[in-house]
TORKOL-687815 format. One record per atom (N, C-alpha, C): y, z, x; residue in three letters. Coordinates in steps of 0.001 Angstrom, whole numbers, padded with zeros to 6 digits, always signed. Layout:
// TORKOL-687815
YZXALA;...
This chain:
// TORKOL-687815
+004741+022179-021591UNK;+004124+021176-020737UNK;+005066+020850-019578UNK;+004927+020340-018435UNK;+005439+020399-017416UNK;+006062+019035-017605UNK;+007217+018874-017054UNK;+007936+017327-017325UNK;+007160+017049-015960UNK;+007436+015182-015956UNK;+006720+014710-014997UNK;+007841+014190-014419UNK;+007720+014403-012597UNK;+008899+014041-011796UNK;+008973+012202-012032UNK;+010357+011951-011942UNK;+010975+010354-012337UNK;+010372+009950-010895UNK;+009713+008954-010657UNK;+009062+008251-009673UNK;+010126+007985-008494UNK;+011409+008022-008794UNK;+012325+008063-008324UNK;+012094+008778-006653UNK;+011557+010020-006849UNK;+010795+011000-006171UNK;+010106+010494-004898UNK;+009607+009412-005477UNK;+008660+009139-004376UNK;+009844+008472-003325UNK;+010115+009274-001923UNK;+010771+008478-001140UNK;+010347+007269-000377UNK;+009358+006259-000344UNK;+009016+004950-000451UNK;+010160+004322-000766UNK;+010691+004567-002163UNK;+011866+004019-002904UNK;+013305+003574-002875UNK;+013497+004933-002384UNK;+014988+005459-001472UNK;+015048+006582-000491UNK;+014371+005989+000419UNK;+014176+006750+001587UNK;+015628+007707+002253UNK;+016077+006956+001478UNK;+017877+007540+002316UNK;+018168+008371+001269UNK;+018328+008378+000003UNK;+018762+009038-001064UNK;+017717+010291-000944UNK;+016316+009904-001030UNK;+015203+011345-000301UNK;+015861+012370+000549UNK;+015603+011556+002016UNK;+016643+012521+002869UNK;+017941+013484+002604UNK;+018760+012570+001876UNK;+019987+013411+001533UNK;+019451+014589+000917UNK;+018813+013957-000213UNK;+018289+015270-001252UNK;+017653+016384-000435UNK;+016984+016321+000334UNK;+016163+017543+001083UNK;+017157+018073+001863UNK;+017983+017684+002376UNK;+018982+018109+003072UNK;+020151+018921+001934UNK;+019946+018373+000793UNK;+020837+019244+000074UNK;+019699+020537-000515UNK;+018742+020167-000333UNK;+017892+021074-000663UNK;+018031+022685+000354UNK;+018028+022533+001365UNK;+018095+023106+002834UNK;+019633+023773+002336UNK;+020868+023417+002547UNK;+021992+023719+001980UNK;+022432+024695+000726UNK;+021645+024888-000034UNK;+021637+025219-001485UNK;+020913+026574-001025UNK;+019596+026287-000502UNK;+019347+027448+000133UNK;+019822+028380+000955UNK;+020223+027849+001897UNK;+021238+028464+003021UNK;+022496+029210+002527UNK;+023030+028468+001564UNK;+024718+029177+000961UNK;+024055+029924-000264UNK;+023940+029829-001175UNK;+023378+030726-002271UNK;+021940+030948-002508UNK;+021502+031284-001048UNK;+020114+031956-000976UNK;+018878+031490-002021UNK;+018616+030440-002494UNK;+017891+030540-003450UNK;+017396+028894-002913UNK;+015783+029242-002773UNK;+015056+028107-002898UNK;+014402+027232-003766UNK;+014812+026184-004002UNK;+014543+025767-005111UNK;+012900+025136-004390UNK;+012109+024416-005672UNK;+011003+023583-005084UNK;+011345+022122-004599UNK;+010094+022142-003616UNK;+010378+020729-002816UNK;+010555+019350-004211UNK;+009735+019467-005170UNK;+009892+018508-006450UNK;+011360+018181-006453UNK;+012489+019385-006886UNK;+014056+018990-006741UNK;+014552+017845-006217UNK;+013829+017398-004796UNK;+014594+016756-004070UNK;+014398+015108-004882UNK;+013036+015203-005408UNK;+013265+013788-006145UNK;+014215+013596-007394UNK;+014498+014779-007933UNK;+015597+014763-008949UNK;+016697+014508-008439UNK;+017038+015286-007133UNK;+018787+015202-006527UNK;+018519+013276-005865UNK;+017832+013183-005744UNK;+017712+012068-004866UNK;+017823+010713-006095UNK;+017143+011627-007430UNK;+017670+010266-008560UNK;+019098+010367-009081UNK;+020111+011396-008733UNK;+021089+011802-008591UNK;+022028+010619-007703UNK;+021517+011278-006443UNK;+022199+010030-005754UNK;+021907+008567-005966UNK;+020959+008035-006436UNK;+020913+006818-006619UNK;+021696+006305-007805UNK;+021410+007171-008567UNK;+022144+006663-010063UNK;+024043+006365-009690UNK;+024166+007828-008958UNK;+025740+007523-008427UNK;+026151+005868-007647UNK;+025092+005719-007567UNK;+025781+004301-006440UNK;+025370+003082-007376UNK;+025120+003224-008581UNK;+024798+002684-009409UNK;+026126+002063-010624UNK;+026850+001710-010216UNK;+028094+001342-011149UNK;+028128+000831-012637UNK;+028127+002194-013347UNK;+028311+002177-014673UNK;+026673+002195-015292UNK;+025745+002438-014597UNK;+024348+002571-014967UNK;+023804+003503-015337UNK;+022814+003844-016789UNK;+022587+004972-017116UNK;+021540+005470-016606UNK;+021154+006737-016736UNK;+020112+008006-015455UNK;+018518+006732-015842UNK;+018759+006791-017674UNK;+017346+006262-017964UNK;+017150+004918-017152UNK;+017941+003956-017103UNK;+017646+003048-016314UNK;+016997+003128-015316UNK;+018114+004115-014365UNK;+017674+003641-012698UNK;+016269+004536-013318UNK;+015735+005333-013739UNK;+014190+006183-014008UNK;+013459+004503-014081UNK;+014226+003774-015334UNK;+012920+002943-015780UNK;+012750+001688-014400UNK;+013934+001320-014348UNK;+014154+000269-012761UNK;+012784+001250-011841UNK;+012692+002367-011268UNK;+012018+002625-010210UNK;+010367+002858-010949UNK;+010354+003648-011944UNK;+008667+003349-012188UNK;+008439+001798-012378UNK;+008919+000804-013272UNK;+008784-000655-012992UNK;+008234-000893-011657UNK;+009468-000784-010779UNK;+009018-001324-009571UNK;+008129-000565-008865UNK;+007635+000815-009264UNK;+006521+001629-008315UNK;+004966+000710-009221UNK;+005237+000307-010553UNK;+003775-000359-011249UNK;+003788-001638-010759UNK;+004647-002226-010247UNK;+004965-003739-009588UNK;+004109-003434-008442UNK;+004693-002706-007796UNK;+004012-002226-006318UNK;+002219-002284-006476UNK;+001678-001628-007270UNK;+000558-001414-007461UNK;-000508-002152-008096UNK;+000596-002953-009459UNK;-000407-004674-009429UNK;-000686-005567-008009UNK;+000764-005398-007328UNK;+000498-006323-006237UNK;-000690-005832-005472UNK;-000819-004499-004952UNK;-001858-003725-003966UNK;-003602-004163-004638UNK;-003300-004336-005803UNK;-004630-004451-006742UNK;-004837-005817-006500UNK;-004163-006748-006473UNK;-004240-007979-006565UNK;-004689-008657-005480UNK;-004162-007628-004187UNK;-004483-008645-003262UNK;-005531-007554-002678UNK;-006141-006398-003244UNK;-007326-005171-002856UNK;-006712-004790-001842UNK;-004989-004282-001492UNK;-005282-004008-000095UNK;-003826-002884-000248UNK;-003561-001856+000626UNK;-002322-000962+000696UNK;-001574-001999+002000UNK;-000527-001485+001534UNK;+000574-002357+001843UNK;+001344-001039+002886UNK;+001842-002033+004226UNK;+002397-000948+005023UNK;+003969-000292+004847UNK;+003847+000586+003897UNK;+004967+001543+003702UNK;+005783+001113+004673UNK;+005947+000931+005773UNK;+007134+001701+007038UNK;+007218+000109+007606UNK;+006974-000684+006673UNK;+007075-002431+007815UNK;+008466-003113+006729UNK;+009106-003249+007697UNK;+010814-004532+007617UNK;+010066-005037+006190UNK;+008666-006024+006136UNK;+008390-006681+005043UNK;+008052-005953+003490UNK;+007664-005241+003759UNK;+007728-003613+002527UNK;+008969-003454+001893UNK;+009535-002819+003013UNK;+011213-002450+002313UNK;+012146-003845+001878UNK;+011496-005069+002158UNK;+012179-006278+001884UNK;+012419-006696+000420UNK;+010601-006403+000314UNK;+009707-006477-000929UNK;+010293-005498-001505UNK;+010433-004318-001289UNK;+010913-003151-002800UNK;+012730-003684-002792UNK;+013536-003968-001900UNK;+014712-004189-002486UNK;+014695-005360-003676UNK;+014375-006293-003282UNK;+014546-007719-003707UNK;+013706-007258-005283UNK;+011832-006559-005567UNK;+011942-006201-007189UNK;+013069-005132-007542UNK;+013883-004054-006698UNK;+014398-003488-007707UNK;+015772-004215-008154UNK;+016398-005108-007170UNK;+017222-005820-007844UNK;+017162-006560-008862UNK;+015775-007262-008703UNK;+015022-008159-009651UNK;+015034-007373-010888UNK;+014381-005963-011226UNK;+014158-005634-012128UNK;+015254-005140-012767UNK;+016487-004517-012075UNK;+017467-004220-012722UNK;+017718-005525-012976UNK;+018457-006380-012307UNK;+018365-007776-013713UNK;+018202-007937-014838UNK;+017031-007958-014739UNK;+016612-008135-015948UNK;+016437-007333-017089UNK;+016491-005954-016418UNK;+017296-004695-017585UNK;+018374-004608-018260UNK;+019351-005214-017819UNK;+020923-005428-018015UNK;+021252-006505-018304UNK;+019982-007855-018539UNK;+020097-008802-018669UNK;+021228-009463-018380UNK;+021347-009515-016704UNK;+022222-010508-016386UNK;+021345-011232-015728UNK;+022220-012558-016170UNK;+021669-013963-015806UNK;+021120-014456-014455UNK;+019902-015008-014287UNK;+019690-015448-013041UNK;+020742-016861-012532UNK;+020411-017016-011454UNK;+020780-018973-011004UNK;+019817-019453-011851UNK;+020426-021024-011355UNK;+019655-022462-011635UNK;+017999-021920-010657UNK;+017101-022450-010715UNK;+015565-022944-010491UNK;+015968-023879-009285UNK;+015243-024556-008387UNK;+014873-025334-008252UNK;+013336-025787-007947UNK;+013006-026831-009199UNK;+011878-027063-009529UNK;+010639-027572-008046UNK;+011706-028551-007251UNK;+010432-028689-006080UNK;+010507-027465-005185UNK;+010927-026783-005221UNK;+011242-025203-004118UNK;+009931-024543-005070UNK;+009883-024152-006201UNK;+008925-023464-006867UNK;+007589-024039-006522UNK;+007469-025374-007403UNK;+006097-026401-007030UNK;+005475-025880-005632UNK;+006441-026478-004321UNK;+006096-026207-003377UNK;+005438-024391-002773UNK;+005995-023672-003057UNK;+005176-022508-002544UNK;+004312-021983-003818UNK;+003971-022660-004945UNK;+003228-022063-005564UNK;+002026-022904-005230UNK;+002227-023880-004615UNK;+001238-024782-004095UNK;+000485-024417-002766UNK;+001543-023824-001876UNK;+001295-023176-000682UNK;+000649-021727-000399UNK;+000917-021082-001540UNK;+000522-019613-001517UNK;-000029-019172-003350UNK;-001234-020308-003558UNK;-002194-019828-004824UNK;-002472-018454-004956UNK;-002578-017713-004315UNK;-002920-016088-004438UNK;-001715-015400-004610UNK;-000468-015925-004230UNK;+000888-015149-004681UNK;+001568-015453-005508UNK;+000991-016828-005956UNK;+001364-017389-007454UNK;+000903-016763-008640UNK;-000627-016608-008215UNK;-001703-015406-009448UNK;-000789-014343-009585UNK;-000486-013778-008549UNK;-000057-012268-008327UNK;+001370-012706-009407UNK;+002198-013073-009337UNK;+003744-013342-009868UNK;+002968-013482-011334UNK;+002115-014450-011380UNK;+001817-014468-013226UNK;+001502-013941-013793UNK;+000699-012613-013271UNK;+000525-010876-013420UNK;+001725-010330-013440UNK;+002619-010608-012807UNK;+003950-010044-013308UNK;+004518-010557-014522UNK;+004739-011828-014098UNK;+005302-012796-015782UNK;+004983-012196-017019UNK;+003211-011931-016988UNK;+003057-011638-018452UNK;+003341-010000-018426UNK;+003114-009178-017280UNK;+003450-007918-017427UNK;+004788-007713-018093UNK;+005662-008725-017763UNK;+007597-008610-018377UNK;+007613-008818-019643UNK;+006380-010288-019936UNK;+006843-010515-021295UNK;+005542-009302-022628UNK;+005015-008736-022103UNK;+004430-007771-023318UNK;+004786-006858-023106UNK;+005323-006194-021742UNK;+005967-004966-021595UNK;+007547-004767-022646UNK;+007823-005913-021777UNK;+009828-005394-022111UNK;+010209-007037-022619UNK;+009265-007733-023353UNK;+009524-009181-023903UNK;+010938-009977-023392UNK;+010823-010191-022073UNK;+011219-010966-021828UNK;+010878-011846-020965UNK;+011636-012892-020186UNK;+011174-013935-019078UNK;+011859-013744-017718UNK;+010709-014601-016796UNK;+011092-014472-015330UNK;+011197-015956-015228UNK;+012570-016311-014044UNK;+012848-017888-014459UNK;+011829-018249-013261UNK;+011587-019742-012894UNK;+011051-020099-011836UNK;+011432-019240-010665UNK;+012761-019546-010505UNK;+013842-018962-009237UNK;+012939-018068-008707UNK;+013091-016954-010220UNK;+012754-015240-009472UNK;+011052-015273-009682UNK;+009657-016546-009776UNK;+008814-016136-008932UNK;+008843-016724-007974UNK;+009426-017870-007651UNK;+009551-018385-005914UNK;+009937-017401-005329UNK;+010963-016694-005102UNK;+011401-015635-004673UNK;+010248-014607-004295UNK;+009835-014407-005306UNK;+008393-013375-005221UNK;+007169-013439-004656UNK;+007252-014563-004934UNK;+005998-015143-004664UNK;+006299-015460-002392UNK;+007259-015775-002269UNK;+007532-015737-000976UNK;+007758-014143-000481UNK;+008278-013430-001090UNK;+008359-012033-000489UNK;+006765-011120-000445UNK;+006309-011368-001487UNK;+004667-011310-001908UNK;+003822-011554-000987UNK;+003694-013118-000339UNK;+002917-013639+000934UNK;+003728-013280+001860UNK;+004746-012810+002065UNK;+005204-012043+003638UNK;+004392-011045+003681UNK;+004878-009757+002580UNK;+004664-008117+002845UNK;+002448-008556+002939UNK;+001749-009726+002402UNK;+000476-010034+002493UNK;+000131-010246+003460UNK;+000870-011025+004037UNK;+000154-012073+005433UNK;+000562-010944+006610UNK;+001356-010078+006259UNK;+001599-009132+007529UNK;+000437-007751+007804UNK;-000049-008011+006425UNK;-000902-006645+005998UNK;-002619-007209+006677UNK;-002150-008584+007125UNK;-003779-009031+007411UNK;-004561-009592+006300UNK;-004082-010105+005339UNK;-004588-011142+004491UNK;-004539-012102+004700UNK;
């Protein structure tokens, strides 16, 4: 059966680590004649990411990037709409869950909350509050654990940016 490429692959993700990889792809070819398939480059490219990854294992950064590629896709569902790949608010949105999600893989600790900062934009942005509590319970039956207030204010504000820019 064919293994299935680590989502990693998809350069959306790590657009820079992509590049390198195809470029080492090009290289590999060039010096010892042999072309590998374009697929490779998402492997070399989970290569490089894992390297800049201090003390982190391959399975992680794999599980960190499908997480955040199914994050990506509740949100798109949630709000019925594709989200613009190539906009400042996109790439804002994928840093901030994959930090988020490594977090909480490695279970290190968030900050303190603050309770009227939360109140307030979950009050302000009801549709990116839904969206975050689709995440909440996605964390806790997926990988049983919790998201503190902090990290859905956080979300929930990065959420109604990459939204309100998309024309929602």
């Amino acid at each position: 059966a064919a293994e299935k490429q680590p989502a990693v692959g998809d350069q959306r993700f790590y657009p820079r680590e992509y590049q390198a990889a195809r470029e080492a792809l090009k290289t590999i070819a060039y010096y010892e004649n042999v072309w590998l398939p374009d697929d490779e480059a998402g492997y070399i490219a989970l290569h490089f990411v894992n390297a800049t990854q201090e003390g982190e294992e391959m399975q992680t950064t794999i599980q960190v990037t499908e997480t955040v590629q199914e994050l990506i896709k509740m949100i798109q569902i949630h709000f019925n709409m594709s989200l613009d790949e190539t906009s400042l608010s996109y790439q804002r949105l994928i840093t901030h869950i994959r930090y988020f999600v490594r977090r909480l893989f490695v279970n290190e600790p968030a900050g303190g909350g603050d309770d009227l900062l939360f109140e307030q934009v979950k009050s302000a942005y009801p549709r990116s509050y839904t969206c975050v509590c689709k995440i909440r319970d996605y964390f806790r039956m997926k990988f049983h654990c919790e998201i503190t207030e902090e990290e859905m204010t956080y979300l929930m504000l990065h959420i109604r940016r990459v939204t309100s820019r998309e024309g929602t």
